[in-house]
ModelCIF file with pLDDT and N, C-alpha, C, O atoms, coordinates in Angstrom:
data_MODEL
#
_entry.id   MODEL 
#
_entity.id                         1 
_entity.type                       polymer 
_entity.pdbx_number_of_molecules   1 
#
_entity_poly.entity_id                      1 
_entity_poly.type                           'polypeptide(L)' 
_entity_poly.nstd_linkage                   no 
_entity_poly.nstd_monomer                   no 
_entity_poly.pdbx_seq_one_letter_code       
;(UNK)(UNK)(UNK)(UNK)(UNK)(UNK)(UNK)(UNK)(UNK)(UNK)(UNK)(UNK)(UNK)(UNK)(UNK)(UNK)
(UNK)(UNK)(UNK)(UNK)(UNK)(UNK)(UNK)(UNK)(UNK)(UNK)(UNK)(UNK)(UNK)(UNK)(UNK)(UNK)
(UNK)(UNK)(UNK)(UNK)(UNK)(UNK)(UNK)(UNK)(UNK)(UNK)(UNK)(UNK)(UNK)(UNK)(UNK)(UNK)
(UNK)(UNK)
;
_entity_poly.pdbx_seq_one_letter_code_can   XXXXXXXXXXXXXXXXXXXXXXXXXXXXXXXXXXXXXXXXXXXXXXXXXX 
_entity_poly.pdbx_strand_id                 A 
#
loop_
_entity_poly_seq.entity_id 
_entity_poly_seq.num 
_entity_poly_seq.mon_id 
_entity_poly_seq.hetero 
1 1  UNK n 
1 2  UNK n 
1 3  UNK n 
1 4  UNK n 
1 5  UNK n 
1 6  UNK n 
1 7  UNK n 
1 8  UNK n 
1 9  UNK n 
1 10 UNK n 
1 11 UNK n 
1 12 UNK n 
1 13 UNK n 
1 14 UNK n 
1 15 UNK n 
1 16 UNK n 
1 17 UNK n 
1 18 UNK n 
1 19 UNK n 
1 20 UNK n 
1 21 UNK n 
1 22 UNK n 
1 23 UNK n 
1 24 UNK n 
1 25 UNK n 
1 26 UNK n 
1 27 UNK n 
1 28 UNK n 
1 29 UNK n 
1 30 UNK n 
1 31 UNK n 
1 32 UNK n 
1 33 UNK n 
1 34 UNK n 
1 35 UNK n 
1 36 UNK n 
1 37 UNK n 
1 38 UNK n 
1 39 UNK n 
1 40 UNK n 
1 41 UNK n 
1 42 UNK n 
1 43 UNK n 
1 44 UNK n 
1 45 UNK n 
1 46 UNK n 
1 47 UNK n 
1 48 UNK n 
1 49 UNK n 
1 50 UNK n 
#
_struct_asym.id          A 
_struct_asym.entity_id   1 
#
loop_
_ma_qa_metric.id 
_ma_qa_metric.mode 
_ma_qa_metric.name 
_ma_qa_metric.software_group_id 
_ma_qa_metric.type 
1 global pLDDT . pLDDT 
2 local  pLDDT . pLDDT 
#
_ma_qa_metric_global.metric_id      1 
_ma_qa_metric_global.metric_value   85.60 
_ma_qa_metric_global.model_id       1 
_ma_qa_metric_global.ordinal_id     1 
#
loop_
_ma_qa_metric_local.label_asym_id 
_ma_qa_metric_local.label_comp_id 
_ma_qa_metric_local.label_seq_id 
_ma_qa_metric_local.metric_id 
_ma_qa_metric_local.metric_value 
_ma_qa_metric_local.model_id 
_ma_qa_metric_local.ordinal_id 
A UNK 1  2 69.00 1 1  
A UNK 2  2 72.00 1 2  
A UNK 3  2 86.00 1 3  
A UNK 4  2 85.00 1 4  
A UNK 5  2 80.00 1 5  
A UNK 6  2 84.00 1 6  
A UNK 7  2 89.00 1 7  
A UNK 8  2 85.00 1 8  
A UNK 9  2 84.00 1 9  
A UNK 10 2 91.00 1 10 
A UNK 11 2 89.00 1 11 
A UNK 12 2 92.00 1 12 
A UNK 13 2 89.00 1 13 
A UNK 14 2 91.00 1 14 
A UNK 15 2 88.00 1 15 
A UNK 16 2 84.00 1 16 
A UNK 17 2 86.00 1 17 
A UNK 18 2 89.00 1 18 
A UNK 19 2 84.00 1 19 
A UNK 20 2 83.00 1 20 
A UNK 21 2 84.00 1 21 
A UNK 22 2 87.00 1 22 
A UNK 23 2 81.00 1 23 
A UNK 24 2 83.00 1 24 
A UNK 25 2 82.00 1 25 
A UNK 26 2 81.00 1 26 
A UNK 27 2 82.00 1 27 
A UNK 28 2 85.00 1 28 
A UNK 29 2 82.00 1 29 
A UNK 30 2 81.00 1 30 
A UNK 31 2 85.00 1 31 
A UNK 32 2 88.00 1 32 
A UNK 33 2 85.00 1 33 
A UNK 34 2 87.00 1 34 
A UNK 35 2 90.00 1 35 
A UNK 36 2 90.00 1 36 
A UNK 37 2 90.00 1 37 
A UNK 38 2 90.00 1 38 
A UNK 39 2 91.00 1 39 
A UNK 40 2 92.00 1 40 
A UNK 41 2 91.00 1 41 
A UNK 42 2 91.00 1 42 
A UNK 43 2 91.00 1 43 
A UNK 44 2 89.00 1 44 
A UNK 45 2 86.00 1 45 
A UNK 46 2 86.00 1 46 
A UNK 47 2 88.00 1 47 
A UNK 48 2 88.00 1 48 
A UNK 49 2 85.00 1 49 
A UNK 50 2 69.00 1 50 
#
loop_
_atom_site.group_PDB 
_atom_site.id 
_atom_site.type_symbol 
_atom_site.label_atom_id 
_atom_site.label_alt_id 
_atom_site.label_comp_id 
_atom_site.label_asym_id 
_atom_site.label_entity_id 
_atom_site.label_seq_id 
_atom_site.pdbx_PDB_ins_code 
_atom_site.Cartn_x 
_atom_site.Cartn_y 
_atom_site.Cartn_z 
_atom_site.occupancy 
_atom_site.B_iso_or_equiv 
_atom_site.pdbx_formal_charge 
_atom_site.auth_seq_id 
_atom_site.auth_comp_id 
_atom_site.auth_asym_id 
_atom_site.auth_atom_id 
_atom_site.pdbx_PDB_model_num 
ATOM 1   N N  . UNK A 1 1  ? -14.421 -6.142  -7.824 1.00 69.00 ? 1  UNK A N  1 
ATOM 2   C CA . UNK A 1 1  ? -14.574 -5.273  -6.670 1.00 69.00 ? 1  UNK A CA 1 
ATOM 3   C C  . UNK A 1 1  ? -13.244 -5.023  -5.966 1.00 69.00 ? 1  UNK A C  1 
ATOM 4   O O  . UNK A 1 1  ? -13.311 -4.813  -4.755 1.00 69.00 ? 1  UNK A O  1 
ATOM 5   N N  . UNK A 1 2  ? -12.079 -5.015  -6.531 1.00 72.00 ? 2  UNK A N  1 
ATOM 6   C CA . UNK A 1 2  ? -10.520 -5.000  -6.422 1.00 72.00 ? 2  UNK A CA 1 
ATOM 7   C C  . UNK A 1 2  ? -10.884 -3.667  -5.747 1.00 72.00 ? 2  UNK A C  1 
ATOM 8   O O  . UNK A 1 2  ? -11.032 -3.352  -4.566 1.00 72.00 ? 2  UNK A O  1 
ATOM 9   N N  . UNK A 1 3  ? -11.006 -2.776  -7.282 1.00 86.00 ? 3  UNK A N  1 
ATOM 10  C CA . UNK A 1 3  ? -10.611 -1.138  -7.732 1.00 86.00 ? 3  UNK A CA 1 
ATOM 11  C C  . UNK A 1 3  ? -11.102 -0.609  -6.178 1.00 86.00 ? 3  UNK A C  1 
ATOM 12  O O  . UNK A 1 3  ? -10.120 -0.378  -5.473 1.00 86.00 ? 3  UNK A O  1 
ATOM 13  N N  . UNK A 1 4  ? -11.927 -0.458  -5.747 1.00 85.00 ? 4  UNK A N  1 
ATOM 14  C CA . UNK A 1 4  ? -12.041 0.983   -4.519 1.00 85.00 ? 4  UNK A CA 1 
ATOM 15  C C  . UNK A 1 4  ? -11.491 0.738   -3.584 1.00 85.00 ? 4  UNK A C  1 
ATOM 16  O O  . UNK A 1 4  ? -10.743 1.611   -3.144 1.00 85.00 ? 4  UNK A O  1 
ATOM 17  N N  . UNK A 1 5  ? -11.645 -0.986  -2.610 1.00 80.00 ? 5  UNK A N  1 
ATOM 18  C CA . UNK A 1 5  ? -10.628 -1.129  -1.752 1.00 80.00 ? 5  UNK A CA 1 
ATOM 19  C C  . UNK A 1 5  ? -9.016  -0.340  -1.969 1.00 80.00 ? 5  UNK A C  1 
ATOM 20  O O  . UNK A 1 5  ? -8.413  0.130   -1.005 1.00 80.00 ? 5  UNK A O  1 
ATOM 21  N N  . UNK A 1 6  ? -8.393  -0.292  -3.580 1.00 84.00 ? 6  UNK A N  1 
ATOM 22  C CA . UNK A 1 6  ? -7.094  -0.395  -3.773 1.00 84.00 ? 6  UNK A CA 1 
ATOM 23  C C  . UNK A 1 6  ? -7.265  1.676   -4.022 1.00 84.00 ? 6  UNK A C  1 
ATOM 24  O O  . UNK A 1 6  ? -6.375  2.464   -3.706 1.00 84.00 ? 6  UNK A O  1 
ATOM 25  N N  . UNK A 1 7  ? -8.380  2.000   -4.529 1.00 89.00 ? 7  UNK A N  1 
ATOM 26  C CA . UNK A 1 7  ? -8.311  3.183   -4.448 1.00 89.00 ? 7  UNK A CA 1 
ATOM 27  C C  . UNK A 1 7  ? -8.392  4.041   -2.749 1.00 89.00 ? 7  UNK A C  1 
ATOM 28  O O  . UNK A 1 7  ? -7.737  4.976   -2.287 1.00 89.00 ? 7  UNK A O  1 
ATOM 29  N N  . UNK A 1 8  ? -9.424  3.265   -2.222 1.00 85.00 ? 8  UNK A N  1 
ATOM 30  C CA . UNK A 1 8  ? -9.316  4.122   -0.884 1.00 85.00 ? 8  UNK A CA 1 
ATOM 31  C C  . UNK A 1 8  ? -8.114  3.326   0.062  1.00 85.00 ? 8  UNK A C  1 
ATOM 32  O O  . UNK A 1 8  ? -8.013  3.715   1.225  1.00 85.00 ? 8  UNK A O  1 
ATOM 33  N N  . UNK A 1 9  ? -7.385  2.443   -0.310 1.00 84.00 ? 9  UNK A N  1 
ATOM 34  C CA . UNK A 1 9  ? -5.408  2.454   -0.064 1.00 84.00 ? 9  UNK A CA 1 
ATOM 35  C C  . UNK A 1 9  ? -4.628  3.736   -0.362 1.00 84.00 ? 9  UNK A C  1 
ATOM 36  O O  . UNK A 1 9  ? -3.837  4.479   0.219  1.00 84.00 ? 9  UNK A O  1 
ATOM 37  N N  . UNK A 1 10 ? -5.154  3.647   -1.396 1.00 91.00 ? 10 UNK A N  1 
ATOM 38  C CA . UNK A 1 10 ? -4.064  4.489   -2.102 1.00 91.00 ? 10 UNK A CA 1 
ATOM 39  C C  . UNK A 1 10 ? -3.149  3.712   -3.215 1.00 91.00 ? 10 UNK A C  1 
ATOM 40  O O  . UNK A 1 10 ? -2.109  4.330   -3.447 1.00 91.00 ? 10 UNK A O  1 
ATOM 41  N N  . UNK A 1 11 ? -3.243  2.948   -3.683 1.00 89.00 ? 11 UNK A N  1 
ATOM 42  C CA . UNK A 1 11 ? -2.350  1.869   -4.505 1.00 89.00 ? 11 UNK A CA 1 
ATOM 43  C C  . UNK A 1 11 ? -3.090  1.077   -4.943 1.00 89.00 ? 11 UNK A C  1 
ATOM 44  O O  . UNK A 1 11 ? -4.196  0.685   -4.571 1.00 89.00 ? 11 UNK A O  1 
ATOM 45  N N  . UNK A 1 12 ? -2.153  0.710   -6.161 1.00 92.00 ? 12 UNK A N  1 
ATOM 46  C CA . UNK A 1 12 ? -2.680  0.071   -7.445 1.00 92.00 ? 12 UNK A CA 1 
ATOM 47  C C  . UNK A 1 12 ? -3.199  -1.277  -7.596 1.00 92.00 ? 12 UNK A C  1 
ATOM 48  O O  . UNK A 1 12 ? -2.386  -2.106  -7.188 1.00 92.00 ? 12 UNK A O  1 
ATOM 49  N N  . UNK A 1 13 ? -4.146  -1.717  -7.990 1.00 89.00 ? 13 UNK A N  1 
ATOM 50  C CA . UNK A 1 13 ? -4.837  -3.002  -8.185 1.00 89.00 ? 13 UNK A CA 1 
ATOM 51  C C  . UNK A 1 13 ? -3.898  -3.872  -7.706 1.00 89.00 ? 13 UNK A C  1 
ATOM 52  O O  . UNK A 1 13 ? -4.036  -4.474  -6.642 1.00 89.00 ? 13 UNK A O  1 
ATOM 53  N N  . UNK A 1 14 ? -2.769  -3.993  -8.566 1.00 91.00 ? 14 UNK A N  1 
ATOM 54  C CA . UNK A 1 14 ? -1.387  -4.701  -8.569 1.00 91.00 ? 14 UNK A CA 1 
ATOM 55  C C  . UNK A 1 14 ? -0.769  -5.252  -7.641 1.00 91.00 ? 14 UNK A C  1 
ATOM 56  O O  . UNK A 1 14 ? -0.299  -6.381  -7.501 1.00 91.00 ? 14 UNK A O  1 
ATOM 57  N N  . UNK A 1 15 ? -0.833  -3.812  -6.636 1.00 88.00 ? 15 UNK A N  1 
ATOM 58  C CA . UNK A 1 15 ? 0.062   -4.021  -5.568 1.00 88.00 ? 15 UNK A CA 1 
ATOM 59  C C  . UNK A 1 15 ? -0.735  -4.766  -4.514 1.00 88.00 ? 15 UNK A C  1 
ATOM 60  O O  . UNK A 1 15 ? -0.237  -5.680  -3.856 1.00 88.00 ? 15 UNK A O  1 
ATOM 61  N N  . UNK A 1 16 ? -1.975  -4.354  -4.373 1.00 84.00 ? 16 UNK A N  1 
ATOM 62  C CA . UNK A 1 16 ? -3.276  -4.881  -3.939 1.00 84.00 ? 16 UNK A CA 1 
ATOM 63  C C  . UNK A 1 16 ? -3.207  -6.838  -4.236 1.00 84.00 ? 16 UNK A C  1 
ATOM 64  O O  . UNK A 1 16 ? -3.495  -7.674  -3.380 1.00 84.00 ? 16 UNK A O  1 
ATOM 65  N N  . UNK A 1 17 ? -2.918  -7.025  -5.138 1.00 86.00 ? 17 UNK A N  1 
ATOM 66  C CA . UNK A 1 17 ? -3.069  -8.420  -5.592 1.00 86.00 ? 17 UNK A CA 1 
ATOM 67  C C  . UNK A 1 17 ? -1.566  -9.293  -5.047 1.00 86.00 ? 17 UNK A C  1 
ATOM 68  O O  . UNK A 1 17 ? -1.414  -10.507 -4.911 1.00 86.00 ? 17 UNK A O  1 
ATOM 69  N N  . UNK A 1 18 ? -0.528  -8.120  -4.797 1.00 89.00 ? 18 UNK A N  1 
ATOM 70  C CA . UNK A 1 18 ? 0.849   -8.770  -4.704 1.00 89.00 ? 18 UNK A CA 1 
ATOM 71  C C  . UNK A 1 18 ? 0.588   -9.049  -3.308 1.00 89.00 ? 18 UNK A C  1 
ATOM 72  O O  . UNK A 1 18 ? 1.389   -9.956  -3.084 1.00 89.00 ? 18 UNK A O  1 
ATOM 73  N N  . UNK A 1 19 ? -0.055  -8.822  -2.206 1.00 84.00 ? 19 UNK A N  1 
ATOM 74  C CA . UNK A 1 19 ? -0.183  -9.008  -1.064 1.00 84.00 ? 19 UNK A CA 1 
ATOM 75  C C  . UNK A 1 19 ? -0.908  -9.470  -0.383 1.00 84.00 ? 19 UNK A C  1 
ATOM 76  O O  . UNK A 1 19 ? -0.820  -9.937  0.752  1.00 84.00 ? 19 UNK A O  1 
ATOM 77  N N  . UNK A 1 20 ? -1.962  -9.316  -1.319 1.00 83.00 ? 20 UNK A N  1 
ATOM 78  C CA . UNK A 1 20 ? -3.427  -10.556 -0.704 1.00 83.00 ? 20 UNK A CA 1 
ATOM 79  C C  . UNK A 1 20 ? -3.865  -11.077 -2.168 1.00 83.00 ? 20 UNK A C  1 
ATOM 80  O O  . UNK A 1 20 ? -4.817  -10.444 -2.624 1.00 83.00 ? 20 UNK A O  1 
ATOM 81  N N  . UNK A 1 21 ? -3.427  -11.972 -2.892 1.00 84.00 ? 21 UNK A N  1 
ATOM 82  C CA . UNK A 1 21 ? -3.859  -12.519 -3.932 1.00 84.00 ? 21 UNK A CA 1 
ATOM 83  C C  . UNK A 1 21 ? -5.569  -13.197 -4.101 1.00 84.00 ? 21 UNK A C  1 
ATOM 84  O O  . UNK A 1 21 ? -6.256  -13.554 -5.058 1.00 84.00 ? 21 UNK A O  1 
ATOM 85  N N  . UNK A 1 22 ? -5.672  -13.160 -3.306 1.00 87.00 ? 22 UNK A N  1 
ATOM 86  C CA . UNK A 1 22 ? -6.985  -13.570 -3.196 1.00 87.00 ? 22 UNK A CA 1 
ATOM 87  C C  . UNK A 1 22 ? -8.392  -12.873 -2.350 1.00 87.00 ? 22 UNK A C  1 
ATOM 88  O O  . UNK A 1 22 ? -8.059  -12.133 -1.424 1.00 87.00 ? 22 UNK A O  1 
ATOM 89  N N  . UNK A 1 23 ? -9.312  -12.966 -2.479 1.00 81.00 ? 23 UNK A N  1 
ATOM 90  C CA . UNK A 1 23 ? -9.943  -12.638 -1.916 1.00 81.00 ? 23 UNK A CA 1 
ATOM 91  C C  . UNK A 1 23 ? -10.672 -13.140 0.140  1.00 81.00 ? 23 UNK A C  1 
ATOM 92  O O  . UNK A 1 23 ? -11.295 -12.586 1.046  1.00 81.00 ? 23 UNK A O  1 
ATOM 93  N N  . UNK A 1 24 ? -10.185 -14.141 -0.077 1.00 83.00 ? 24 UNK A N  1 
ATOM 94  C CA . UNK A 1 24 ? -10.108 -14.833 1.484  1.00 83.00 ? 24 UNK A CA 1 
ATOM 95  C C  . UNK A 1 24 ? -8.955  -14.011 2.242  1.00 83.00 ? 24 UNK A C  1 
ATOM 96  O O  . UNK A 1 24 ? -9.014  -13.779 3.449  1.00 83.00 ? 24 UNK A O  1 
ATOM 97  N N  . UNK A 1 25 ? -7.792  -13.550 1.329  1.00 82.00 ? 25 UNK A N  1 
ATOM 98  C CA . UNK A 1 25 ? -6.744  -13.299 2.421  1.00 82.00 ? 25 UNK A CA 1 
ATOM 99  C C  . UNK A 1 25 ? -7.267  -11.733 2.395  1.00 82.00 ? 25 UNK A C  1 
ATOM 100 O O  . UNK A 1 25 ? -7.162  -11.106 3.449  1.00 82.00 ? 25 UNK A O  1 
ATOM 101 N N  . UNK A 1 26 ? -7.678  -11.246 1.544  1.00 81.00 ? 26 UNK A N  1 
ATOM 102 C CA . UNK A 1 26 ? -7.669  -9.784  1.637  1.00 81.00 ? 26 UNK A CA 1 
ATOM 103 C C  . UNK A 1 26 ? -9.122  -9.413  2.744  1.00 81.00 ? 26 UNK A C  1 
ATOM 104 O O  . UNK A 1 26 ? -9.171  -8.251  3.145  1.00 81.00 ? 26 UNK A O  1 
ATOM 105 N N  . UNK A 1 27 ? -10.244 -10.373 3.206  1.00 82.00 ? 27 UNK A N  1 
ATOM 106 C CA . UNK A 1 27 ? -11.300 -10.229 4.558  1.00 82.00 ? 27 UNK A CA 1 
ATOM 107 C C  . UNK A 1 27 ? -10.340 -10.751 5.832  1.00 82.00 ? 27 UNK A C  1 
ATOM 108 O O  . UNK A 1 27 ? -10.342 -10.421 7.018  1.00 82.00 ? 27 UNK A O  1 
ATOM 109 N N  . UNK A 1 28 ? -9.831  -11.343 5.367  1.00 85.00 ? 28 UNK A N  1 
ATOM 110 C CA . UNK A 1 28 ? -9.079  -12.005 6.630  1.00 85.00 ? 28 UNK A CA 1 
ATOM 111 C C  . UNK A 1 28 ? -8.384  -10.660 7.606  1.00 85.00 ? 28 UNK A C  1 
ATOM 112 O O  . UNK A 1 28 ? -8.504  -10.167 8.727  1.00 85.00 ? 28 UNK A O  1 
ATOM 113 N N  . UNK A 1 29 ? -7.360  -10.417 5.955  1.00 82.00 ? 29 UNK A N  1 
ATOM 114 C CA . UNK A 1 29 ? -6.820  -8.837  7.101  1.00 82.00 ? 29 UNK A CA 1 
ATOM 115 C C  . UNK A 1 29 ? -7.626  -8.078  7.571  1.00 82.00 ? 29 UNK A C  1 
ATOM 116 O O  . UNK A 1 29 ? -7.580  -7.690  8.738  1.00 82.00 ? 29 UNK A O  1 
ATOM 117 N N  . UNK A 1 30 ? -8.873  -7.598  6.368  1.00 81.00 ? 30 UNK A N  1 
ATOM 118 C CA . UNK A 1 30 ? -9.718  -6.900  7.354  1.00 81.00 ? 30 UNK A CA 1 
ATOM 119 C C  . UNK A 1 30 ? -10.027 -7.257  8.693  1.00 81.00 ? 30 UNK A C  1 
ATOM 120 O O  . UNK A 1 30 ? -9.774  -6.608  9.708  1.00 81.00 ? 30 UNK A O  1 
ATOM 121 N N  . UNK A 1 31 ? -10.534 -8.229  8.606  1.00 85.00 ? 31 UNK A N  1 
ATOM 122 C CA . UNK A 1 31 ? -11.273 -8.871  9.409  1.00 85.00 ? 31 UNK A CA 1 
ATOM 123 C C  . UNK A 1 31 ? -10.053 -8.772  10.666 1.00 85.00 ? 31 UNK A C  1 
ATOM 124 O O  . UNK A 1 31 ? -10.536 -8.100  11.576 1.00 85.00 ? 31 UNK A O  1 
ATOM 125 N N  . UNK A 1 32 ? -8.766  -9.181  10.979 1.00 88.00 ? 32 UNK A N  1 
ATOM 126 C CA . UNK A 1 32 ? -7.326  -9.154  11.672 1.00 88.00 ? 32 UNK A CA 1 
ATOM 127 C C  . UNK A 1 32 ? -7.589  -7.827  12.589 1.00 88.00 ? 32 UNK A C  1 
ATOM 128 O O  . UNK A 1 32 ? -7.542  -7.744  13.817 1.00 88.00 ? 32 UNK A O  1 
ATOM 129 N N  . UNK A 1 33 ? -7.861  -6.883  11.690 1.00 85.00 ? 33 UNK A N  1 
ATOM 130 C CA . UNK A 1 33 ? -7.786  -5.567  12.312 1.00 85.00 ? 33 UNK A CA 1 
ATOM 131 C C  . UNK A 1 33 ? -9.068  -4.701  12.561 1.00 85.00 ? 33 UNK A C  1 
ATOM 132 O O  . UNK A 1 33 ? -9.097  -3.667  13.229 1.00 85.00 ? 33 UNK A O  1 
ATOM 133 N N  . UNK A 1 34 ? -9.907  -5.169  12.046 1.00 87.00 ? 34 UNK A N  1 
ATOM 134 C CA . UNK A 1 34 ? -11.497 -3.922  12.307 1.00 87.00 ? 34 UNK A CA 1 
ATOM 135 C C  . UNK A 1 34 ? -11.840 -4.509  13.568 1.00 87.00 ? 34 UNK A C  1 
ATOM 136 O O  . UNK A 1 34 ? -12.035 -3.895  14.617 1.00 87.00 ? 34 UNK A O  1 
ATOM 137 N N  . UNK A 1 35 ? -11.920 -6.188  13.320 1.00 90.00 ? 35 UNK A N  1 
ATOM 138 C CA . UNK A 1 35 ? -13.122 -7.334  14.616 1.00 90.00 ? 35 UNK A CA 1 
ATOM 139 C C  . UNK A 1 35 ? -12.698 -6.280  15.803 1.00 90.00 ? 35 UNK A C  1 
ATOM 140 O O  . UNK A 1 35 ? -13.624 -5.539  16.134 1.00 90.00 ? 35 UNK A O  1 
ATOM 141 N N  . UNK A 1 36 ? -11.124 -6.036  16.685 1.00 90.00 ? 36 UNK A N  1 
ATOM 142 C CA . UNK A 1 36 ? -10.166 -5.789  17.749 1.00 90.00 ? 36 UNK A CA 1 
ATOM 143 C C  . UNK A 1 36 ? -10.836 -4.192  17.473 1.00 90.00 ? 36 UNK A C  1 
ATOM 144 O O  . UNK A 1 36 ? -11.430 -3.720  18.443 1.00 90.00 ? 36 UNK A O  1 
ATOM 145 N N  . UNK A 1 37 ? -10.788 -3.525  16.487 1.00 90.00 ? 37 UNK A N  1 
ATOM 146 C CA . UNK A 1 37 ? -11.074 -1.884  16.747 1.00 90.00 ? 37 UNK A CA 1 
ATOM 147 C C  . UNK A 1 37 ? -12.583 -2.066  17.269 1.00 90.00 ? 37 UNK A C  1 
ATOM 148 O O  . UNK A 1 37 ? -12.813 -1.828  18.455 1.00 90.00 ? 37 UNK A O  1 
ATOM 149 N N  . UNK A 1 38 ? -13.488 -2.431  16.522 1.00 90.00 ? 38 UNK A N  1 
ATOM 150 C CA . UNK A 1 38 ? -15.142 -2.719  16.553 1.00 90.00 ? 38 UNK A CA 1 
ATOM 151 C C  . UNK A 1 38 ? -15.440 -2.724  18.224 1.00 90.00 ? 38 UNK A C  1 
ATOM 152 O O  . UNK A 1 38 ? -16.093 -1.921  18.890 1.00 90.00 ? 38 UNK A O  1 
ATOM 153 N N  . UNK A 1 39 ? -14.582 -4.146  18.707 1.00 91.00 ? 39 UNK A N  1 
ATOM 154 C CA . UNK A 1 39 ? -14.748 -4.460  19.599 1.00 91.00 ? 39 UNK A CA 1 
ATOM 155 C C  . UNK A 1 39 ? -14.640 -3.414  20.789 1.00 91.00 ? 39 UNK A C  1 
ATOM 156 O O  . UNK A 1 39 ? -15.577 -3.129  21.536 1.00 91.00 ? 39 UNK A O  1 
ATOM 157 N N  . UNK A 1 40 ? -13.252 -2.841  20.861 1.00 92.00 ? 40 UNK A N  1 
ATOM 158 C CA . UNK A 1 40 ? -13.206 -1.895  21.523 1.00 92.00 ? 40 UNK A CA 1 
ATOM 159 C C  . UNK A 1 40 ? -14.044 -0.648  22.058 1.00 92.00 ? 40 UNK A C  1 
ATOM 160 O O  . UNK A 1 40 ? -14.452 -0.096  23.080 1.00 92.00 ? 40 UNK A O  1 
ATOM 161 N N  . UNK A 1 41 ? -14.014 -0.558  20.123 1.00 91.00 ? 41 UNK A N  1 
ATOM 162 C CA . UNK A 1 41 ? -15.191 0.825   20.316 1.00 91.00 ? 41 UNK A CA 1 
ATOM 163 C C  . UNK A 1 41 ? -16.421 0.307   20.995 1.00 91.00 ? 41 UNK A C  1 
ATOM 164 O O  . UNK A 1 41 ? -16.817 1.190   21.755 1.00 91.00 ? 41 UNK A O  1 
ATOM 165 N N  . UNK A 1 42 ? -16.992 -0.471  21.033 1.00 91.00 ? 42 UNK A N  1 
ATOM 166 C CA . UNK A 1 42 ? -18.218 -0.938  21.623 1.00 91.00 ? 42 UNK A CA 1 
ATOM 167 C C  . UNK A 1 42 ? -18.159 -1.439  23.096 1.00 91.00 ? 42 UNK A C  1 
ATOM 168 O O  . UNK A 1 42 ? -19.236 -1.611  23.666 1.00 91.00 ? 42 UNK A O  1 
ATOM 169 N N  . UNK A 1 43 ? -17.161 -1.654  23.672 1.00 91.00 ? 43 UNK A N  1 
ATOM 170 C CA . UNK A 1 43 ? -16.812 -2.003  25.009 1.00 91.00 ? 43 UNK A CA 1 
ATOM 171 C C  . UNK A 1 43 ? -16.599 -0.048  25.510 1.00 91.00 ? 43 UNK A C  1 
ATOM 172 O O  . UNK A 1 43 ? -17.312 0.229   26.475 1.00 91.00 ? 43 UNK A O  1 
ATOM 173 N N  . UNK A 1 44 ? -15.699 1.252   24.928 1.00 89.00 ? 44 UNK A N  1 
ATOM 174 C CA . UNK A 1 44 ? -15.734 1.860   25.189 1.00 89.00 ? 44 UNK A CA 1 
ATOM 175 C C  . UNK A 1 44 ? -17.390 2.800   25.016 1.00 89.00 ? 44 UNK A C  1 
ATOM 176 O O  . UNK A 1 44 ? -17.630 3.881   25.553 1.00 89.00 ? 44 UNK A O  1 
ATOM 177 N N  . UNK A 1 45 ? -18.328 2.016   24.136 1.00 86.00 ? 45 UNK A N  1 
ATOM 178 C CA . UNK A 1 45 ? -19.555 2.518   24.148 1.00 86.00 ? 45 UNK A CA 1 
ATOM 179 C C  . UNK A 1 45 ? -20.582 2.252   25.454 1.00 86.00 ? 45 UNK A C  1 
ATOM 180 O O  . UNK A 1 45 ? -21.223 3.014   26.178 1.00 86.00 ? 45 UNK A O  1 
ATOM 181 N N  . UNK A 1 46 ? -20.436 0.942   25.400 1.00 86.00 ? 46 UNK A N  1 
ATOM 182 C CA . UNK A 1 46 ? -21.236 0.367   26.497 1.00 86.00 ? 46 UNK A CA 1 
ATOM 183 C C  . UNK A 1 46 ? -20.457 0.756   28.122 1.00 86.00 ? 46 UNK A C  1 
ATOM 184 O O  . UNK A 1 46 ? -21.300 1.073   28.960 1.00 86.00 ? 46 UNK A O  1 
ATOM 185 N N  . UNK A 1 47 ? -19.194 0.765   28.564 1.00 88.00 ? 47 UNK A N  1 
ATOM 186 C CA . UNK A 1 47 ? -18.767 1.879   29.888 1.00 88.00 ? 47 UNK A CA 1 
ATOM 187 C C  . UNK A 1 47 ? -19.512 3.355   30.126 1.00 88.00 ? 47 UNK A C  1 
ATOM 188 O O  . UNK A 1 47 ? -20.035 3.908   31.094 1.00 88.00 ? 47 UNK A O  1 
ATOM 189 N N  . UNK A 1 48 ? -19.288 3.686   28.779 1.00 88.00 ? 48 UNK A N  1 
ATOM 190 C CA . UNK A 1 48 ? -19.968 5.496   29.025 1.00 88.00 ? 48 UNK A CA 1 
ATOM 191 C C  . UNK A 1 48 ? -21.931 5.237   29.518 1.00 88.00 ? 48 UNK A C  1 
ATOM 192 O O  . UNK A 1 48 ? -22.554 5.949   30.304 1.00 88.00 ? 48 UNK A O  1 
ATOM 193 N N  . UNK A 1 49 ? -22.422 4.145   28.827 1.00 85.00 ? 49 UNK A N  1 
ATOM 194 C CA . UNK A 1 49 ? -23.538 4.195   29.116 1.00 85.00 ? 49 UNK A CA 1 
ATOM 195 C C  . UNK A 1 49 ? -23.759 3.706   30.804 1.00 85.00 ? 49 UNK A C  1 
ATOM 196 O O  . UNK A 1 49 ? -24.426 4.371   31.597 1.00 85.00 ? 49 UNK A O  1 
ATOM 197 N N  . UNK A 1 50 ? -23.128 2.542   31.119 1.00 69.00 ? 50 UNK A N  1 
ATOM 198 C CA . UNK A 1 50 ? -23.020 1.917   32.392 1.00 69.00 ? 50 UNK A CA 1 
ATOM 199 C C  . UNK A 1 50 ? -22.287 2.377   33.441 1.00 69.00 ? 50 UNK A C  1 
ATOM 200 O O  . UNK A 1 50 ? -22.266 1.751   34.501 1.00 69.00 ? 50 UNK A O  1 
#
């Protein structure tokens, strides 16, 4: 389950593997950067309603 993460990058399996070799480090980043957007968006969801 490499290939689409590295396709919707834009870059190759390879390069994909040279930077998060594993699969723990490659949720982690996700995880680094969506949790902080998610969050936001949902703090800016819940103001408009309140």
């Amino acid at each position: 389950m490499t290939r689409p993460p590295a396709e919707r990058a834009g870059v190759s399996v390879g390069s994909l593997y040279q930077y998060f070799p594993n699969k723990a480090l490659r949720a982690g980043s996700i995880a680094d950067v969506q949790v902080p957007y998610q969050w936001a968006r949902l703090s800016v969801r819940n103001e408009r309603r309140g």
